[in-house]
C-alpha distance (Angstrom), angle and dihedral (degrees) to the residues before:
residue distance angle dihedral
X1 . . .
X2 3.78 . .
X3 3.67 95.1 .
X4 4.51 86.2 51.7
X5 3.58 79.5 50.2
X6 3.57 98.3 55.0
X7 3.71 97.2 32.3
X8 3.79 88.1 56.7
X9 3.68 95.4 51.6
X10 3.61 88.4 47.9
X11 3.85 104.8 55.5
X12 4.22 87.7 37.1
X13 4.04 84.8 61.3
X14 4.22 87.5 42.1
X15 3.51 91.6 52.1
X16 3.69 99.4 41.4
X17 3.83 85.2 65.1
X18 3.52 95.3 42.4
X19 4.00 95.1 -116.7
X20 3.90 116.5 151.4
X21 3.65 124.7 -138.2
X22 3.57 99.4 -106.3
X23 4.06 90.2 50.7
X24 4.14 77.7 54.1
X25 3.49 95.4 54.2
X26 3.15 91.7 53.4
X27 3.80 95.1 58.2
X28 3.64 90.6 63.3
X29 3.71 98.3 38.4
X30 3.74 93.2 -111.9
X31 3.97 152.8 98.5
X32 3.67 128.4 -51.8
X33 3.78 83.2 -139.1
X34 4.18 86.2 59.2
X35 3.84 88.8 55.3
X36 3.61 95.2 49.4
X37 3.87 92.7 45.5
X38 3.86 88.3 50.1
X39 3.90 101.1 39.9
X40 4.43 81.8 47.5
X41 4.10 82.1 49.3
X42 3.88 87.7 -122.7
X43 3.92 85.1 125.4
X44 3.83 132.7 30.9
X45 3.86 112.8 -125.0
X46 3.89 114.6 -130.7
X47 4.17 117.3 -111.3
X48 3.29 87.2 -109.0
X49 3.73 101.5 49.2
X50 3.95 87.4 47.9
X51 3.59 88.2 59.9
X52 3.93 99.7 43.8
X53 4.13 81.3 49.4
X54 3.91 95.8 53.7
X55 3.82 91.1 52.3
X56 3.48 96.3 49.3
X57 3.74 86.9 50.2
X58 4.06 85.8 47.5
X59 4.13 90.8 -126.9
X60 3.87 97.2 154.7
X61 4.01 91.4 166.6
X62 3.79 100.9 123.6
X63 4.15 97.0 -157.3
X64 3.77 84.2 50.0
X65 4.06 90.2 52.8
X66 3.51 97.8 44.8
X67 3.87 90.3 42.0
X68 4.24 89.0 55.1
X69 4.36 89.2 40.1
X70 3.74 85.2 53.5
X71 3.70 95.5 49.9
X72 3.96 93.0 47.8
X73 4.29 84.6 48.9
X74 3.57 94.4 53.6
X75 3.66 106.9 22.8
X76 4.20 82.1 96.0
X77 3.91 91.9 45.3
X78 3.78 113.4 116.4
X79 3.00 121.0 -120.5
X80 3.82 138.6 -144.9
X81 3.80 101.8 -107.2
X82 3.74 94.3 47.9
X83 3.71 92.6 92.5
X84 3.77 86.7 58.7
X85 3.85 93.1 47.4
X86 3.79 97.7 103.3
X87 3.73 80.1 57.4
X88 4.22 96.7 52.4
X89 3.86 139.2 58.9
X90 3.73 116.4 -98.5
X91 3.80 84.4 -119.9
X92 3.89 95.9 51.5
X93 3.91 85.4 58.4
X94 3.24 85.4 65.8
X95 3.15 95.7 60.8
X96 3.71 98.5 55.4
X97 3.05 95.7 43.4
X98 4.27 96.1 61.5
X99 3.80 81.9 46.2
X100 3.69 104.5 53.5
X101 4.05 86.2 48.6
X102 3.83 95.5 33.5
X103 4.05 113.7 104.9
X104 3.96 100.3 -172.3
X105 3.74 109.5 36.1
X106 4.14 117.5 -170.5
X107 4.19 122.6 -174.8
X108 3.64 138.7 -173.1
X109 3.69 120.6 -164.4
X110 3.52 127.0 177.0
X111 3.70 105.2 170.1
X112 3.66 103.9 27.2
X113 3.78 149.9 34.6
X114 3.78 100.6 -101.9
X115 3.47 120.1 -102.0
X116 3.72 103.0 -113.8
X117 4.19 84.7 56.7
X118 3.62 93.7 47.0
X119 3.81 121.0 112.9
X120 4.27 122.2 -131.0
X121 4.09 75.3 -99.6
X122 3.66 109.6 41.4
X123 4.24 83.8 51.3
X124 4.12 98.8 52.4
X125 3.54 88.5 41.4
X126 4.30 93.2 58.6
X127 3.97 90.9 26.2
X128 4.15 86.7 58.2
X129 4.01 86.4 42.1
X130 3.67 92.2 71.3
X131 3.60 117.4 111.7
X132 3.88 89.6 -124.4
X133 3.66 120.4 85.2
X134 3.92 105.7 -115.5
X135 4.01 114.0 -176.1
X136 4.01 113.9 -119.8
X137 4.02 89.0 -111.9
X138 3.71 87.8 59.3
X139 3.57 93.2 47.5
X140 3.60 90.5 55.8
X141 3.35 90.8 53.0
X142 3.82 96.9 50.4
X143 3.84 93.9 48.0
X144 4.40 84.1 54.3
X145 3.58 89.5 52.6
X146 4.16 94.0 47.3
X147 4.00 83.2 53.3
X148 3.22 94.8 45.9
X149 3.95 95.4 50.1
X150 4.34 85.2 55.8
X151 3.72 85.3 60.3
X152 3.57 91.8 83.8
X153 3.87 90.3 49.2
X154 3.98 93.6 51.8
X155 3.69 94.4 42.2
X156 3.93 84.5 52.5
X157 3.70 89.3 -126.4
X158 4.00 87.7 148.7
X159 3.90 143.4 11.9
X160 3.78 118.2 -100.1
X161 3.92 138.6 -155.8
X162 3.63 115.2 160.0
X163 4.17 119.4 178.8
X164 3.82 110.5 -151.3
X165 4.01 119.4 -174.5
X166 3.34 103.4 -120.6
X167 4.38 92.8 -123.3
X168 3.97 75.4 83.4
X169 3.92 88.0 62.9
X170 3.40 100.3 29.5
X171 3.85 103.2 43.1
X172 3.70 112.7 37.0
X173 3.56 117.6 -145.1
X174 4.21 88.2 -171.8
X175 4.09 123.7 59.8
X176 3.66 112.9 -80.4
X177 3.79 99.1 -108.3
X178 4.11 85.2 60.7
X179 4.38 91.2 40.1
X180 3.71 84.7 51.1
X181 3.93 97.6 49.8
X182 3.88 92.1 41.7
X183 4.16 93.6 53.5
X184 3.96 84.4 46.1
X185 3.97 83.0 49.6
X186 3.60 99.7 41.0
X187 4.32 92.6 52.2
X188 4.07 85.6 51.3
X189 3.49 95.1 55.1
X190 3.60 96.9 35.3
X191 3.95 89.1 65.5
X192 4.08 92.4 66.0
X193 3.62 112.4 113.1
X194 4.44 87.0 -122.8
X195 3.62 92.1 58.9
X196 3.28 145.9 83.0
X197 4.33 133.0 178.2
X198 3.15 124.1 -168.0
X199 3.67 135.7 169.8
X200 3.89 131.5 -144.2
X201 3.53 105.7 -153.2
X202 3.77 135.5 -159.4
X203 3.47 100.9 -92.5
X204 3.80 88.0 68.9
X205 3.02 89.4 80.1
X206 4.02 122.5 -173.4
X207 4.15 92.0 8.2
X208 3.47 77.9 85.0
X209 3.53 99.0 71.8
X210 3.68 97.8 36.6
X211 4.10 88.2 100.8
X212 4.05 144.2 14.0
X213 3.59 108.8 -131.3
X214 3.03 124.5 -61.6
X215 3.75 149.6 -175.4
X216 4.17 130.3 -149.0
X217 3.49 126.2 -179.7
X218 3.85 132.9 -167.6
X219 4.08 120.6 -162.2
X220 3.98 94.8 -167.2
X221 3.53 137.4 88.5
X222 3.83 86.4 -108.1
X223 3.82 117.2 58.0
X224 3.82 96.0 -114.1
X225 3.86 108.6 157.0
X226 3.56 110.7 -115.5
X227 3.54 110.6 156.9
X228 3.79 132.6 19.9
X229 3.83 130.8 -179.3
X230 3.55 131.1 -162.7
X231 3.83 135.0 -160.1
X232 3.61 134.8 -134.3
X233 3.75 154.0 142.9
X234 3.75 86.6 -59.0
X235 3.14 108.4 40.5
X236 3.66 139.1 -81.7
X237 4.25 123.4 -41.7
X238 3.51 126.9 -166.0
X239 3.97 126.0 -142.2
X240 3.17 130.6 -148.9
X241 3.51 123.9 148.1
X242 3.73 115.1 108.4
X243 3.54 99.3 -111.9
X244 3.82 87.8 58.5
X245 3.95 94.9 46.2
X246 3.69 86.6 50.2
X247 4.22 96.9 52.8
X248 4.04 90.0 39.3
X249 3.55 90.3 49.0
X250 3.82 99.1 46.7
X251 4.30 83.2 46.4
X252 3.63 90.2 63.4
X253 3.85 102.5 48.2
X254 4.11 78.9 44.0
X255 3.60 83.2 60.8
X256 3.51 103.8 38.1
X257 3.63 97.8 53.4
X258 4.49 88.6 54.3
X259 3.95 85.5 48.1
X260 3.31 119.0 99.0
X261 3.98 117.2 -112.6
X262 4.48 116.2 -80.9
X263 4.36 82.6 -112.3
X264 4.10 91.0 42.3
X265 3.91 88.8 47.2
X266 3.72 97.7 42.8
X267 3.85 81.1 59.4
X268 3.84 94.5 54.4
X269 3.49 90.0 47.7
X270 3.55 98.1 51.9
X271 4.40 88.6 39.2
X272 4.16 81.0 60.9
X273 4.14 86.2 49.1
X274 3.71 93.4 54.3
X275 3.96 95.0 47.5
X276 3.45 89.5 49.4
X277 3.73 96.9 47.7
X278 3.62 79.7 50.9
X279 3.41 106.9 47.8
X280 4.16 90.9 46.8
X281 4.19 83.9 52.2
């Protein structure tokens, strides 16, 4: 993912000034086939070809340098959830992987409380849901790599504001011993100084529907969308043509403006507590 990402970057700045692959090839005293492989992320450019690339394509701006040099360092660095991989989609990598390197992280989530909020619980209980038989080891496994994802959330390692509709509050899909733990979890976490809850509720009506959930991440100091990944029946994609980071981006300040405010939602939340502490009395 960190090779895509700096391929990408690389043939956007080639383009921009018109330079063709074999003129690029050139630059670093190799193979237009090499280019192509590193601008598709199917091969990790050396530091030093990164550099000889970004003055050819006359990109002077320092942050952005040391931003692409860094990617080409660590795009080979393991990473934590490797040692679960044979355990996880190719796709849901991904996913991790924009995380872990992600500095502003934004979610929408409809359905369910997202998974860097969810309790040990809360996760087995919606992983075992799935219509696909998963064996109990796997499970295990699944639920280690959701806790291990929060990590970067606890440690403060990145800012972030997740939306939830409140039908997740309201309407558990999980037993009420699990609901009750999650809300209890969700108002903990939610006081951190790098995140931010919110609830959409009902009386927003249609600005519910405007999106599936969704995930964007930014890597920068500024909260610039830059990535965004979406899940579905197959699987998890990954956006991130401007266009798309543009439409996703604009959907989330649609929806944070019809949520209610971090304080007004931590009240709703904790409302839904008490009437389930009362109903279970």
């Amino acid at each position: 993912m960190r090779s895509r990402r700096l391929g990408s970057a690389l043939r956007n700045y080639r383009q921009a000034v018109k330079l063709d692959q074999p003129h690029a090839a050139e630059v670093i005293a190799s193979s237009q086939a090499r280019i192509s492989r590193i601008e598709t992320g199917h091969a990790t450019p050396r530091v030093i070809e990164v550099r000889l690339l970004l003055d050819a394509y006359g990109i002077t701006d320092q942050e952005v340098r040391d931003k692409l040099e860094d990617l080409a360092k660590r795009s080979k660095n393991r990473g934590w959830w490797l040692e679960h991989a044979a355990h996880l989609r190719a796709d849901y990598l991904d996913h991790i992987a924009l995380e872990d390197d992600a500095t502003y992280i934004r979610e929408w989530q409809p359905v369910l409380v997202p998974g860097l909020l969810q309790t040990p619980a809360y996760a087995e209980a919606v992983i075992t849901a799935t219509p696909h038989y998963i064996a109990p080891e796997r499970v295990a496994q699944l639920v280690k790599v959701r806790e291990g994802r929060q990590a970067k959330i606890e440690e403060g390692g990145a800012t972030y504001a997740t939306i939830i509709w409140e039908g997740a509050i309201a309407h558990p899909v999980v037993s009420v011993d699990v609901h009750r733990e999650q809300l209890s979890t969700m108002l903990d976490v939610g006081k951190r100084q790098n995140v931010t809850v919110q609830i959409l509720p009902f009386s927003a009506g249609t600005v519910a529907g405007a999106a599936a959930g969704f995930s964007s991440f930014s890597f920068e100091s500024e909260p610039t969308v830059e990535a965004v990944t979406l899940e579905n029946l197959r699987g998890t994609s990954v956006l991130e043509g401007p266009e798309d980071l543009a439409a996703y981006a604009n959907a989330f300040d649609q929806l944070r403006s019809s949520a209610l405010a971090p304080d007004a939602s931590a009240r709703l939340v904790r409302s839904a507590l008490r009437s389930i502490k009362e109903d279970a009395s």
